[in-house]
N, C-alpha and C positions, 0 to 999 in steps of 0.2 A: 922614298915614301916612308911615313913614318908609322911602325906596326904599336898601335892601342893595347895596354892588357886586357887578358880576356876574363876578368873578373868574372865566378860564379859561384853561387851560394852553396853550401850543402844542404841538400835534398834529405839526408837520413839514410844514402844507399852507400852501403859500404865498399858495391861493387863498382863503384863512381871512381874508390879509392885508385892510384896505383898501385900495380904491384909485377910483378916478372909470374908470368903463368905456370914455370915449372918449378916454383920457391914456395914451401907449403909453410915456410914461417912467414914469408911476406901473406903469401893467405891468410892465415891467422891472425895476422899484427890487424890487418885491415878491418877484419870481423870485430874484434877488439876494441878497435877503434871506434866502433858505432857505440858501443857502452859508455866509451868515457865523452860520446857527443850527445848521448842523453842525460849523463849527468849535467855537461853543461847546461843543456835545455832547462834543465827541472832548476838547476839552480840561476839562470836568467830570466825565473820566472813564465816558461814556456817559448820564448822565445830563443832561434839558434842563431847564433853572434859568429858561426863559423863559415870561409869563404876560402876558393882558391886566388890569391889574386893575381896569378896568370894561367890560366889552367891551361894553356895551350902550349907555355913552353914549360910549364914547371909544374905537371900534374901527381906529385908526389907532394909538394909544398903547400898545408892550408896555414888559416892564421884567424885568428878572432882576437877582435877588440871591444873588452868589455868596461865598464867604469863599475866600482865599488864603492860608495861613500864620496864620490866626488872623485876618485881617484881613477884614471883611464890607463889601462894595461891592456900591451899586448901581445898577447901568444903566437908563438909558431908549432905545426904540426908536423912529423915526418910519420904518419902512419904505419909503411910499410917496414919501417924502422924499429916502430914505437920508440919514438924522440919525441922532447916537447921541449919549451925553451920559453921563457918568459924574455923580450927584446932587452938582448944586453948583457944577459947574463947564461950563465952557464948552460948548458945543455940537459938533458934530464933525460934518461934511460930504463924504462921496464911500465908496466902499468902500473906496475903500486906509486911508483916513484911519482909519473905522471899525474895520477888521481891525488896524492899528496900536493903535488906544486896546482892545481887548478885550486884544492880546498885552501892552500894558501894565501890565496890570492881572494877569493871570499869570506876565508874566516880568518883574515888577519887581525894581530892584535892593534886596534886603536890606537894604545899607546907608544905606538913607537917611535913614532912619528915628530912625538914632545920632546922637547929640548931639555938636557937633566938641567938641574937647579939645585941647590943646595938649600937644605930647610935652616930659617934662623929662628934660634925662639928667644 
């Protein structure tokens, strides 16, 4: 029989999060964690783009997929870590680090995207 994920949204409750009960940094990271899911919020324009997508066997793992400009990224979460990971690339480590790679990914430069050229006059 074939087991479905058990995809769920995040709610805003931090205490949703995983964490090991007698690990008062994973406590913290997870409190934490609810800051950097309201920054999300405020900058997807009130909406939260944040999900477990199996919360049944991987409830330490969320992920949100957001588009910028036409552009669709997407993150992964380790809360009780405070880890974040844009898909593909490196791992990212602490809340500043974190809150850096989200504003990233929303206030990225436009041009970078452009192909150089050489100007002729």
């Amino acid at each position: 029989m074939e087991m479905k994920s058990t995809r769920r949204e995040w709610a805003g409750d931090w205490s949703d999060c995983f964490y090991r009960d007698d690990d008062y940094e994973q406590y913290d990271n997870v409190q934490m964690f609810a800051n950097i899911a309201d920054h999300l919020y405020d900058l997807c324009g009130g909406e939260t783009p944040l999900y477990w997508p199996n919360y049944e066997k991987a409830p330490w793992h969320l992920q949100c997929a957001i588009t910028v400009n036409g552009r669709p990224t997407e993150m992964n979460f380790w809360p009780h870590k405070a880890k974040a990971q844009i898909s593909y690339q490196k791992v990212t480590e602490g809340w500043m680090e974190i809150h850096m790679l989200i504003n990233s990914v929303f206030f990225a430069n436009d041009d970078q995207d452009e192909d150089d050229f050489d100007v002729i006059e």
